[in-house]
C-alpha positions, -999 to 999 in steps of 0.1 A, spaced: -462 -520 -290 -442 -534 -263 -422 -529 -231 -383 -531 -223 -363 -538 -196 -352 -510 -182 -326 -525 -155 -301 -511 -177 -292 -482 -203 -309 -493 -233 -312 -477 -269 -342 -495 -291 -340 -482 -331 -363 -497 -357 -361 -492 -393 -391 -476 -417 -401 -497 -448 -385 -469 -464 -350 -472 -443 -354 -510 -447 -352 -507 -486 -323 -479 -481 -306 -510 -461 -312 -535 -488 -296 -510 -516 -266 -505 -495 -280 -466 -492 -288 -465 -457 -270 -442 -436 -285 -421 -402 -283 -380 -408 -305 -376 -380 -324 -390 -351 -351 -381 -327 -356 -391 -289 -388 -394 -276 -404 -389 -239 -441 -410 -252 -437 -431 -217 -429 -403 -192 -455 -393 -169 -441 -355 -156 -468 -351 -136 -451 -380 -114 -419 -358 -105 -424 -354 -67 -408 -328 -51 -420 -333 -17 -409 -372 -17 -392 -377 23 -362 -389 6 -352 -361 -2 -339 -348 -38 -326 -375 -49 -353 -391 -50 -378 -365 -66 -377 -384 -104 -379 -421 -89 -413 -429 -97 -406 -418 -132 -370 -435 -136 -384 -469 -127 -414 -463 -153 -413 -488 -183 -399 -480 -211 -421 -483 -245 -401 -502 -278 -401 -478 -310 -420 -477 -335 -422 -466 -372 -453 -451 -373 -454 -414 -366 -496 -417 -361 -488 -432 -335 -467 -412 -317 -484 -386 -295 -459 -370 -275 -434 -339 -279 -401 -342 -287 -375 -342 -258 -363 -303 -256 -344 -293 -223 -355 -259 -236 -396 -268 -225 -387 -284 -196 -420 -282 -172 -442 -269 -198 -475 -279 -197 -506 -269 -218 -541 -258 -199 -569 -265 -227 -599 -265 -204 -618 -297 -199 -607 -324 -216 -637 -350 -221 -671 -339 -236 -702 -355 -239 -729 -335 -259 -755 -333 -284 -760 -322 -319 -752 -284 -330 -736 -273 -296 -707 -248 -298 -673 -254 -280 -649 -231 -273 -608 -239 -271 -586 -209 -255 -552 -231 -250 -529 -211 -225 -490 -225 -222 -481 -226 -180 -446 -223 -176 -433 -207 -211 -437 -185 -239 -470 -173 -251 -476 -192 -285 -499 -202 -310 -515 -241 -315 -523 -262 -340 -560 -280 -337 -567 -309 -354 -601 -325 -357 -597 -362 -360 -631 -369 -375 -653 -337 -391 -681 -357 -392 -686 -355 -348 -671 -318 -348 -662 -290 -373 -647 -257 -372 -671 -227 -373 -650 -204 -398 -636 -231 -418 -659 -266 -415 -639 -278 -446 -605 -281 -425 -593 -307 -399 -569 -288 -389 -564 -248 -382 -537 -228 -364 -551 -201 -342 -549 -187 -308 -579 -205 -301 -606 -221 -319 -644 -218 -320 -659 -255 -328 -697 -271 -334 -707 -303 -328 -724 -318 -361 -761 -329 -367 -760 -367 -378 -787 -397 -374 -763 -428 -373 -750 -442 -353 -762 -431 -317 -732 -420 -307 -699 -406 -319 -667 -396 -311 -636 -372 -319 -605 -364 -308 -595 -328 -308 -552 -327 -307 -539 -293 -293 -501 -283 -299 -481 -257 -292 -464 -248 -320 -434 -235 -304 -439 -257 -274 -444 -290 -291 -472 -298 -256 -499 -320 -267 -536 -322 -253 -560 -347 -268 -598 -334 -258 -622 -362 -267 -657 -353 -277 -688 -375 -276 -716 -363 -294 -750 -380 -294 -777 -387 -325 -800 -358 -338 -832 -373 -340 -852 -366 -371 -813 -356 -390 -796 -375 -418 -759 -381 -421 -735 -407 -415 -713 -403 -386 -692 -433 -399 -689 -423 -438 -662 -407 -456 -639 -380 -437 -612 -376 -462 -581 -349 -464 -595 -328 -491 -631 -335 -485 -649 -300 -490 -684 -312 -478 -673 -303 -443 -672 -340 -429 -702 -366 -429 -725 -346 -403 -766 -344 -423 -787 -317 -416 -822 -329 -394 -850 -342 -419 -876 -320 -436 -900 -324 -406 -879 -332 -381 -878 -317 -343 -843 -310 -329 
């Protein structure tokens, strides 16, 4: 990750280790591209600046501009589309801190454009789980009902919860910190694979133990 000038119109493109051995085989050739907005701040358009108009979007044109990057886990932002201009995404808070088995409730709602429906995507079942399907890590739904899990290390854990608009393309990361069940077993840390059907790492309180 890295930062370019941006005194002047500038295009930054990086190849994939898959485009890199295209290049080397003499089969590379672009069919399509994608721009990306990952360093604009809309929030920061100001349309009561005293300059005027003109100067609504300077705060944002003078913003640095990020270098690309392969990696597509790494990009969290929507594509650029004139068509969702504006759009923003109300999921509620955004930061949680809470203990073991407490529900949470997501109702996304779209400001500024079509009703739609969202994708959620748990980044670690072991912290948080789905209540009608605790095997998934991701769901698309109108909105989702969620449960923290029971686990006894470490003493603290977190997840990220990613909401999209599946028309939209808006994106809202709620972070969840949940806090150690004492008396419960479970790793917070262990295995949270795609395909996992044990519904993450989150352990059920001890035979004997008080929650």
């Amino acid at each position: 990750m890295g930062f370019l000038d941006n005194s002047s119109i500038t295009v930054d493109a990086i190849l994939t280790k898959v485009g890199r051995e295209r290049l080397a085989e003499g089969k590379f050739s672009v069919a399509s591209f994608a721009l990306s907005d990952e360093e604009i701040d809309y929030k920061l358009y100001d349309v009561s600046h005293p300059n005027g108009s003109d100067s609504y979007g300077s705060v944002i044109e003078n913003m640095n501009l990020l270098e690309a990057q392969p990696n597509k886990d790494g990009f969290m932002s929507h594509l650029v589309n004139e068509s969702v201009g504006g759009v923003t995404l109300n999921v509620g808070p955004t930061e949680f801190s809470l203990d073991g088995n407490v529900p949470i409730k997501i109702a996304p709602k779209t400001i500024g454009g079509a009703a739609e429906q969202y994708s959620f995507i748990i980044s670690n079942r072991n912290y948080v789980k789905f209540d009608d399907m605790p095997h998934a890590k991701s769901i698309t739904a109108k909105e989702a009902n969620l449960t923290t899990q029971q686990f006894g290390t470490p003493d603290t854990g977190t997840a990220n919860i990613t909401v999209m608009g599946i028309n939209s393309g808006v994106a809202v990361d709620i972070h969840v910190s949940v806090k150690k069940t004492t008396g419960a077993s479970g790793d917070g840390e262990g295995s949270d694979k795609n395909g996992d059907t044990s519904g993450g790492g989150g352990g059920m309180p001890a035979k004997g133990g008080e929650i």
